[in-house]
C-alpha positions in Angstrom: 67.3 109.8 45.2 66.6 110.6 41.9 68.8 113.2 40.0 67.5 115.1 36.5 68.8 117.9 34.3 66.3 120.8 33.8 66.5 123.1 30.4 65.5 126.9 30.4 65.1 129.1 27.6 68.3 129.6 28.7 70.6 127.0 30.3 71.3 123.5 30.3 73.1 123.7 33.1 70.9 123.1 36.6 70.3 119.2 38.4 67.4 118.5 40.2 68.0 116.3 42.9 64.3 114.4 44.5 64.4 112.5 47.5 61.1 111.2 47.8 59.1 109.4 50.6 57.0 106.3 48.5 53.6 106.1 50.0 52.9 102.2 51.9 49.6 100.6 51.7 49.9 99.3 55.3 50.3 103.4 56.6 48.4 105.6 54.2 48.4 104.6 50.3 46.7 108.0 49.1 49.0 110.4 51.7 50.4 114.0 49.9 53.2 116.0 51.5 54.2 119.5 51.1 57.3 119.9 49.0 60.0 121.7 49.9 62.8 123.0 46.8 66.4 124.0 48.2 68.5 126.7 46.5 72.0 126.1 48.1 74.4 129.3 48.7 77.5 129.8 47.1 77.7 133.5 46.3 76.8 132.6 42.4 80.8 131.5 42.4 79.7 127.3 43.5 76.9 126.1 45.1 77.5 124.2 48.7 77.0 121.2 49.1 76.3 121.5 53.0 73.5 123.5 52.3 72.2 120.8 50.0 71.5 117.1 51.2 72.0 117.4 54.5 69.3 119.7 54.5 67.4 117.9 52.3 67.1 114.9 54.6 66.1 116.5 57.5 63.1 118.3 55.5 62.4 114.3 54.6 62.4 113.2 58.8 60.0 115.8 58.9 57.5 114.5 56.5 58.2 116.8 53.4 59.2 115.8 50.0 62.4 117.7 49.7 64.2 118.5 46.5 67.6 119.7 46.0 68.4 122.6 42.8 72.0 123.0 42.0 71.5 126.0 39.5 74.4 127.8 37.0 76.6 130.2 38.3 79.1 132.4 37.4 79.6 133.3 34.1 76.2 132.1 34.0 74.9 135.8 34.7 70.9 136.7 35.8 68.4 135.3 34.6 69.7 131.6 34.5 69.6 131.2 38.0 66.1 132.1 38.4 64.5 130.5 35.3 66.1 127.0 37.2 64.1 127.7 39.6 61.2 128.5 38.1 61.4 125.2 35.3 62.2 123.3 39.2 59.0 124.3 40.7 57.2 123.5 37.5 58.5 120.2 37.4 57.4 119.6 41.2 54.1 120.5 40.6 53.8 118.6 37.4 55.0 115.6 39.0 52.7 116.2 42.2 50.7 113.3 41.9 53.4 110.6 41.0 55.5 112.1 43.7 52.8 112.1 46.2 52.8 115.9 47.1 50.1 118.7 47.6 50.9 120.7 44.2 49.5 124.1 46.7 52.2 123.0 48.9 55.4 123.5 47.6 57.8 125.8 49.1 61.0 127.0 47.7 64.0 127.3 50.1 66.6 129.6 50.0 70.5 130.1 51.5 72.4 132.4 51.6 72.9 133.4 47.4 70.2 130.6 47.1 67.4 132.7 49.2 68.3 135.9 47.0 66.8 133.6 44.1 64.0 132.3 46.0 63.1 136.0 46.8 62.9 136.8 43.2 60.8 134.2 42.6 58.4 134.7 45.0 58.5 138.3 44.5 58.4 138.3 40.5 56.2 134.9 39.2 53.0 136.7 38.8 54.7 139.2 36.3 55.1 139.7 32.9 59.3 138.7 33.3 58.2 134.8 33.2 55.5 135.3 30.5 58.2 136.3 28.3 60.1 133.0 28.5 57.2 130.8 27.9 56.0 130.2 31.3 52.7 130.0 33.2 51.9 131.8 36.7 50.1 128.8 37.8 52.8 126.4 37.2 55.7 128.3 38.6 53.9 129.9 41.5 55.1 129.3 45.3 53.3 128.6 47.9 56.0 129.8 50.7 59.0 130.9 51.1 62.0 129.8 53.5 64.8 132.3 53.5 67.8 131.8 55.7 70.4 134.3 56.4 69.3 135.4 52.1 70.8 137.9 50.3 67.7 140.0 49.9 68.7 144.0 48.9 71.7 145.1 46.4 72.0 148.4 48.6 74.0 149.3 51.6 73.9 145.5 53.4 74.1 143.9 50.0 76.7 140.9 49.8 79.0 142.7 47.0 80.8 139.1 45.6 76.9 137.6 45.0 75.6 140.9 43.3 78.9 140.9 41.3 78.7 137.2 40.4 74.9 137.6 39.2 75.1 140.6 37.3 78.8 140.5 35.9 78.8 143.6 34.1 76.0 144.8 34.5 76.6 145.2 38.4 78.0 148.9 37.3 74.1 149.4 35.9 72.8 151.1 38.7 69.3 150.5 37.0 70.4 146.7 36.8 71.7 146.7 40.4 68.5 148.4 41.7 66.4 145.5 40.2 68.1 143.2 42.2 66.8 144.7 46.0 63.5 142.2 46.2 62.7 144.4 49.4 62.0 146.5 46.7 60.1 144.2 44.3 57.7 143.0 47.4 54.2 142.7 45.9 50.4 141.5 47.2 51.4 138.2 45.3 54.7 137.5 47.4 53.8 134.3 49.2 54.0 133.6 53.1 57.8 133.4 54.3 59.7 131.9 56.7 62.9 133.5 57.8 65.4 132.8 59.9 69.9 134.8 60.4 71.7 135.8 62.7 72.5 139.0 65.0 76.2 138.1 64.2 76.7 137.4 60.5 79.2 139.4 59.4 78.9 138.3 55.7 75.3 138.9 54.8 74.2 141.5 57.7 70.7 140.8 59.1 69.6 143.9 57.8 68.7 141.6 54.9 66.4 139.6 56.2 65.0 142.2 58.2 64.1 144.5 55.1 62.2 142.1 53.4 60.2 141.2 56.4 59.4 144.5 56.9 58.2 144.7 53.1 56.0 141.7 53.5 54.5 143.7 56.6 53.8 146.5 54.5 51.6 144.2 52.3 50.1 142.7 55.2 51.5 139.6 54.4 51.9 136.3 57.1 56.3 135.7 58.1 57.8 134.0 60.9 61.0 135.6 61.5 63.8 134.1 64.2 67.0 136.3 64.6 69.4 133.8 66.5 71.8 135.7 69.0 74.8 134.4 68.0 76.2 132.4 64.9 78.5 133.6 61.7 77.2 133.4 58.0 76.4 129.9 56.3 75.5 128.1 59.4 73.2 125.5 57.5 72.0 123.1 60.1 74.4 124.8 62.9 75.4 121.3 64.3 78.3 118.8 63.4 76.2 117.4 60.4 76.9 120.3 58.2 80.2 122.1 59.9 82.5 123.6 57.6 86.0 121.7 57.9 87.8 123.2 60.3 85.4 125.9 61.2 83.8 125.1 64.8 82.2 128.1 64.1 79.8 126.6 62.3 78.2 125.1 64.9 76.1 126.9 66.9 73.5 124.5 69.4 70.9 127.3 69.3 70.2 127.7 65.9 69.5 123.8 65.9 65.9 124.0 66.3 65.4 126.2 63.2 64.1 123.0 61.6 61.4 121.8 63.5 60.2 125.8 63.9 59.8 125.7 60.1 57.9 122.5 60.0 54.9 123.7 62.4 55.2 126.9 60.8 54.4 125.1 57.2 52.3 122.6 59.5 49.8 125.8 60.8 50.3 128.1 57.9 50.7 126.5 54.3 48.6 123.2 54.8 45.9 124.6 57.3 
């Protein structure tokens, strides 16, 4: 585990955390793996931790090179977030070949507060926004998307406290707050998702989720989408690994397998 600070035009604030498989001459010297970047939720207030290694090491028993971003938050206000993200995915694919990783497979992951950024991402790095800060589309560009129970819209099923938290004032800029629906800002360049909430989740509806899917469709664009029966808001891993003290609620034995339904889906769709 290797742990680095990353500077944007604007912060100086984010970490990146790598934990990185070493390739073994007596297996496969020359092997590449598909990355995968994880943007913790938090609600822009903190970002958690249980959505962070714990994750990140069951993406490595799966044969991915799994990275962790714990990005500014609040007062940091929009853009910082999402120019972390972008300098992360740079610094992935930059680092592909010392790392041992596919640089056209590297997927951003998103929870919660953390998918709303990894929606932007994947929604905006083709456009003129990044150009403006110095950066290049081929550098910064996705290759998939995981989005779990994300804040996706800033409308009616928006989480209030994140949009508040992004935007500070400018939350009362209904021009500003617009910006900030990515159902909205769905494009032919929006890469292949994954997506997986809950019927249940009380904090961030599924409505979320089910919006942006429903964009991508419009574009005619590939997503796997799993809407679990049952299971409250920030479920992470859903089993005793990553369950919130106190909160049995957090666990939730059918959502467990949201893992390994994301690994065949980057297995059939992002390396094939």
């Amino acid at each position: 585990m290797i742990q680095q600070k990353l500077s944007t035009p604007l912060t100086q604030d984010a970490t990146l955390t790598s934990y990185v498989i070493d390739n073994s001459e007596e297996i496969d010297a020359t092997k590449v793996r598909p990355a995968v970047i994880i943007c913790p939720g938090g609600g822009f207030v903190n970002v958690s931790e249980r959505e962070a290694e714990p994750i990140a090491l069951q993406m490595i028993a799966r044969g991915f090179q799994a990275f962790v971003l714990r990005y500014s938050v609040a007062p940091r206000r929009f853009p910082s977030a999402l120019l972390e993200l972008a300098e992360a995915v740079k610094t992935v694919r930059q680092n592909a070949e010392a790392w041992h990783i596919d640089p056209q497979e590297i997927i951003t992951g998103g929870f919660s507060a953390g998918g709303h950024i990894v929606a932007s991402l994947g929604n905006l790095w083709s456009s003129e926004f990044f150009k403006a800060y110095g950066y290049q589309t081929t550098d910064i560009q996705p290759n998939g998307l995981l989005l779990a129970y994300s804040v996706i819209t800033s409308g009616e099923f928006t989480h209030r406290g994140s949009m508040v938290n992004l935007l500070g004032d400018d939350f009362h800029d209904a021009k500003k707050l617009a910006a900030q629906s990515m159902e909205n800002q769905v494009n032919a360049d929006t890469p292949k998702t994954f997506m997986w909430t809950t019927f249940t989740d009380g904090a961030v509806p599924m409505e979320n989720t089910l919006m942006f899917a429903q964009a991508l469709r419009k574009q005619n664009i590939n997503f796997e989408l799993h809407i679990f029966p049952a299971g409250g808001h920030g479920l992470s891993l859903a089993n005793i690994e990553t369950q919130r003290q106190g909160a049995k609620s957090t666990i939730q034995p059918e959502v467990q397998v949201w893992p390994d339904l994301f690994a065949t889906w980057v297995k059939y769709q992002i390396e094939d």
